[in-house]
N, C-alpha and C positions, 0 to 999 in steps of 0.2 A: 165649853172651850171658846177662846178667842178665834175670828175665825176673819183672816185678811180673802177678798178678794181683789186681785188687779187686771184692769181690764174689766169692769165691772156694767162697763155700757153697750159690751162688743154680744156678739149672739151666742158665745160661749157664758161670758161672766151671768146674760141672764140667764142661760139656762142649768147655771150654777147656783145662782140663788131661786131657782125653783126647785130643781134636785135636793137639794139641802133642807128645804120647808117642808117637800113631801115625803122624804126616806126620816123626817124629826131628827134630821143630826143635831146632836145638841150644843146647841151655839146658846152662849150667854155673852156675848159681847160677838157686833159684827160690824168689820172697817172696810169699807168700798175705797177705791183709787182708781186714777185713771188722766187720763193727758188733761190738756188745757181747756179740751173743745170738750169733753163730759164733766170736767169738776162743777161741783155748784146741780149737776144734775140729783134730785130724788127718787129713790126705788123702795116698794115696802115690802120688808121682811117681816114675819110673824104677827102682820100687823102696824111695823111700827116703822115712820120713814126714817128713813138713812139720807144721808149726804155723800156721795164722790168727794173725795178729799182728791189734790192735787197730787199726786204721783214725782216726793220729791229725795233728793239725798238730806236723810235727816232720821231724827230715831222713834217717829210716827210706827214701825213693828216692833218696839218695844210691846212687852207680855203678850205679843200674838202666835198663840199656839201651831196653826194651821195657815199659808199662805196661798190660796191656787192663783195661781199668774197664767193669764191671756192674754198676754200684750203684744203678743209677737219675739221673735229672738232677739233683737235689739235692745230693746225693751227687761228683756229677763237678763242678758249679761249684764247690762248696766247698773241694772238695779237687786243683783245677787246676793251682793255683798248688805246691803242695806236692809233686805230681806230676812237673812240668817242670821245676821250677828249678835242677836239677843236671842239666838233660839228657835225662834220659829222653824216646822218644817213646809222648807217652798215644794209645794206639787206643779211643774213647772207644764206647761201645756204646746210649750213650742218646741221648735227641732234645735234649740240652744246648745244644753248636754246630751242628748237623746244617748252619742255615743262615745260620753265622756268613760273613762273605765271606772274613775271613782261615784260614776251616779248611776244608779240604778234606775230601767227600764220597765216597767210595770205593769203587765194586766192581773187583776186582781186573781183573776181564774188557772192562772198558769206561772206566772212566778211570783206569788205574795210576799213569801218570805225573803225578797232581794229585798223589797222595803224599809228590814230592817238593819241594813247594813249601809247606810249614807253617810260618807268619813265629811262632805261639805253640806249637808243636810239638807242636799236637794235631791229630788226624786224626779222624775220624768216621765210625764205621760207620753205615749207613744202616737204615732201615727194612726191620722182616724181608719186609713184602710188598712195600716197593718193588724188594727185593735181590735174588728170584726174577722178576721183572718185566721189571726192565732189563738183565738177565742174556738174554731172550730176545727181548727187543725190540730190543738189538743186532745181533743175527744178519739181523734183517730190514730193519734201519736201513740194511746194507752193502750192502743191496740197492737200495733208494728210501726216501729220507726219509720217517719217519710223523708224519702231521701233528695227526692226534689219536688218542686211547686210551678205550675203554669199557672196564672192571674192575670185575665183582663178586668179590671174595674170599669164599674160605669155608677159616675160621681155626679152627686147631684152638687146645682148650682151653690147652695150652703154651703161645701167646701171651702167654697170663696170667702166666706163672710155675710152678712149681716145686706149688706150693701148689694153682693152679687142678688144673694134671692130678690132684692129689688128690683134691681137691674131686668132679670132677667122677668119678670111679672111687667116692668115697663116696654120688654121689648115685645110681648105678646100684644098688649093694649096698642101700642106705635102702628104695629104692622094689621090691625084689625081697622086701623083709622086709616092707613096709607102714608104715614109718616115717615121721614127717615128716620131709623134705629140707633137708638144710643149704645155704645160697645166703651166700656170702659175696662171691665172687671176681666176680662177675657177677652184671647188675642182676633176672637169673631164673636158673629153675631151667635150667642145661643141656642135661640130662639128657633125651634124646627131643624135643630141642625145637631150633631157631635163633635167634638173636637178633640182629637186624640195627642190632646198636650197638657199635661198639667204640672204645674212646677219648671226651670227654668232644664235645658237639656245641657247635658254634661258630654262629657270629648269623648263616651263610648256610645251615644246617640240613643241612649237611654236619660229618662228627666231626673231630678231629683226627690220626686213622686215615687216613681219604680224603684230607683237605687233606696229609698226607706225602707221598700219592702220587703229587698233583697237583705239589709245589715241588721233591721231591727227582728226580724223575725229570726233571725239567726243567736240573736244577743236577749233577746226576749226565752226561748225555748233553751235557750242553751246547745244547741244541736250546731253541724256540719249540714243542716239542710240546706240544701240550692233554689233560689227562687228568681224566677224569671215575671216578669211584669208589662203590662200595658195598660199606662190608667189614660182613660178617658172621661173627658165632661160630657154631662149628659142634661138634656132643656130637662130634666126632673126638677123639682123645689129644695129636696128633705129627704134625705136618706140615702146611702150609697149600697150599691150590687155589685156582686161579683162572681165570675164564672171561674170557676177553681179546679183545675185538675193537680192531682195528688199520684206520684209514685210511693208506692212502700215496701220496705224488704220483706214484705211475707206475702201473699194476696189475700186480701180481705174479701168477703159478701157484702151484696145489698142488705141482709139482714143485720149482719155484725155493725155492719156502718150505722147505719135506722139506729141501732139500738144503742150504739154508743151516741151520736146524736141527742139521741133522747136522754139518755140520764148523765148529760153533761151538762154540767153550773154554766149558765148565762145559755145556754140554745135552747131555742124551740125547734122541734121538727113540724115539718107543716110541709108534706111529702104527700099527696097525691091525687098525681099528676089524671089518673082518671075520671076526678071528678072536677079538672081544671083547677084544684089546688098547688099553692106555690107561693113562696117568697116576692111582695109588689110591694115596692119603697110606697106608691098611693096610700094603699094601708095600715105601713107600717113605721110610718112616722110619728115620732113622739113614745115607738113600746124603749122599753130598757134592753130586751133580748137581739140578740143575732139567731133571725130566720133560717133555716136550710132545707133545704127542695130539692127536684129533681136531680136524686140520688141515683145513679148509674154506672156500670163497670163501661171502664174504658175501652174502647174495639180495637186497642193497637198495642197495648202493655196488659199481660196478666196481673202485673202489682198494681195496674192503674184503678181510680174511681175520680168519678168527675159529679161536682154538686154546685149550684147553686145557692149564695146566700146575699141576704137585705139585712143590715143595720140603720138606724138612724144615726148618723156621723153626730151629730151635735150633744146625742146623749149618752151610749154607748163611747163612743169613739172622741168624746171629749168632757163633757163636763160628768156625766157619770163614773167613767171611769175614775175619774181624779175623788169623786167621794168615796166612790168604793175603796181605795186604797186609804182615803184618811181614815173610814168605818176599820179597815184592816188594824191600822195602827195602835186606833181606840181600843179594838177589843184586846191586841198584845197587852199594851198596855195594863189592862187589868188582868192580864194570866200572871 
C-alpha cells in the first residue's frame, strides 16, 4: 500500500513510522509531509531514507492508499480536501471531525466496523484518554450496560508533544542546578508538581480534555452512558492513568470483572495488589496494551466497581491505534 504520513517529524508521526515497521504493515511506497521547519528532514523506513516533502495544496496524495495526519486540527481541515480527493483514506489524529456525524470515531476493539462507512473518507482517531478508556469499558459493557463513568486522569507530559517531554526533562535538570525554570508547554512549572488543567476550560468549567471524554465515549460505544471527568497533568514522561469508577445496571463481581478484563482484545490484567502488582505508566511505556488493576467493588453503589488503568498515550492512544484501524480496513478489504 501507499502509505502518507503528515506530521511526520511530530512524536506521533514517529511513532507511526515505527508501529508501521514493527506490526510489517505492508507499505510499498511511503510519503512523509510536514511544515517548513521539518521539510528537507530524513527518517528511515525499512531501511531506506525518506525525505519530508513540504506539506502543500497540490495533488502530492495522488495513488496514496492510506493517509494518518498529526498535524494538529488546523492542519487536518485545511489540508482535507487535498488529502481525499484522489482516494486516499485520511486517519485523522486530531479533534478536527472527532464529532463530525458523517466521520467515524474508531477504536479498533469496540467499534471497527464504523470504519467502513466514511461518506468523506475520513476516519478519526479518538482521544488518547478516551482510547484507553473505552478499550476497558467494553469488556464490562458485555457484561451489563454502564450507565455512568467517574474519570480522573493523570497524563503524562507526552500528552503535550514532543517538546513538552522536553520541557519537562529540562525542568528536572534547571531545578537540580538552581536555575530558573523554563514553562512553556504548560500553564506551570511541571516539574514536582500536578496541574489539574489540560486543554482550554469551557463556560460549564469543565476543559475541553473532559468534555472529549464525555462526547466521544458516548459516540464511540454508541451508548446513553454519562461520563464525568478530571484530567490532570502529571511530571510522568510516557503514558497516561486513570482511576475509573463505573455504575452498571446489574451488579457485577470482582471475579466477572477479572475475567472479562482478561479475555478482552487490547487488556491486560495485571491485578494483584498483594504482591504490590499494578498498572505503573514507569513500566509500561512503549507496550501496545491498556493495563488494569486494582479491581474493587465500590462502597457506596451496589452497581459500582472501581479500577485502575495505564496506557501509553502515544501508542495506544495515538499512533497504534490509527494502524490498527488501517490493519482493520486491509483485512475487510480482502473478505
Amino acid at each position: 500500500m501507499v502509505i502518507a504520513i503528515v506530521g511526520a517529524s511530530g512524536a506521533v508521526g514517529q511513532e507511526l513510522l515505527a508501529v508501521l515497521e514493527q506490526r510489517q504493515f505492508p507499505v510499498s511506497e511511503l510519503r512523509l509531509f510536514g511544515s517548513e521547519r521539518s521539510a528537507g528532514t530524513t527518517y528511515f523506513f525499512h531501511g531506506k531514507e525518506h525525505t519530508v516533502q513540504l506539506l502543500r495544496h497540490d495533488d502530492a496524495f495522488r495513488g496514496v492508499d492510506i493517509a494518518f495526519v498529526s498535524a494538529g486540527a488546523d492542519v487536518s481541515r485545511t489540508y482535507a480536501e487535498d488529502i481525499t480527493r484522489f482516494g486516499a483514506v485520511m486517519i485523522d489524529n486530531s479533534s478536527a471531525f472527532r464529532m463530525d456525524e458523517d466521520v467515524p470515531l474508531v477504536v479498533p476493539e469496540v467499534n471497527a466496523s464504523d470504519a467502513l462507512v466514511r461518506p468523506r473518507n475520513i476516519i478519526a482517531n479518538p482521544n488518547c484518554t478516551t482510547i484507553q478508556m473505552v478499550v476497558a469499558l467494553q469488556a464490562i459493557e458485555r457484561l451489563s450496560h454502564i450507565r455512568r463513568v467517574h474519570v480522573a486522569t493523570y497524563q503524562a507530559a507526552s500528552g503535550a508533544g514532543a517538546q513538552a517531554m522536553k520541557e519537562l526533562e529540562t525542568q528536572y535538570r534547571q531545578l537540580m542546578n538552581g536555575e530558573e525554570v523554563t514553562v512553556n508547554k504548560f500553564a506551570y512549572q511541571l516539574a514536582y508538581n500536578v496541574i489539574p488543567h489540560v486543554d482550554v476550560f469551557t463556560d460549564n468549567g469543565y476543559t475541553k480534555e473532559e468534555m472529549k471524554m464525555y462526547n466521544e465515549t458516548r459516540k464511540i460505544m454508541h451508548s446513553d452512558i454519562k461520563v464525568s471527568a478530571t484530567c490532570v497533568r502529571v511530571p510522568s514522561l510516557r503514558a497516561h492513568s486513570e482511576s475509573i469508577w463505573i455504575e452498571t445496571e446489574s451488579p457485577i463481581s470482582i471475579n466477572e470483572a477479572r475475567a472479562a478484563f482478561e479475555n478482552a482484545p487490547g487488556c491486560v490484567l495485571m491485578d494483584e495488589p498483594e504482591n504490590k502488582i499494578y498498572p505503573m505508566p514507569l513500566f509500561l511505556s512503549g507496550k501496545d496494551e491498556v493495563f488494569i488493576g486494582r479491581i474493587r467493588k465500590d462502597l457506596t453503589e451496589d452497581c459500582g466497581l472501581s479500577f485502575w488503568c495505564v496506557s501509553d498515550q502515544i501508542r495506544k492512544g495515538a499512533a497504534l491505534n490509527a494502524v490498527q484501524i488501517a490493519e482493520y480496513l486491509l483485512e475487510a478489504e480482502k473478505k
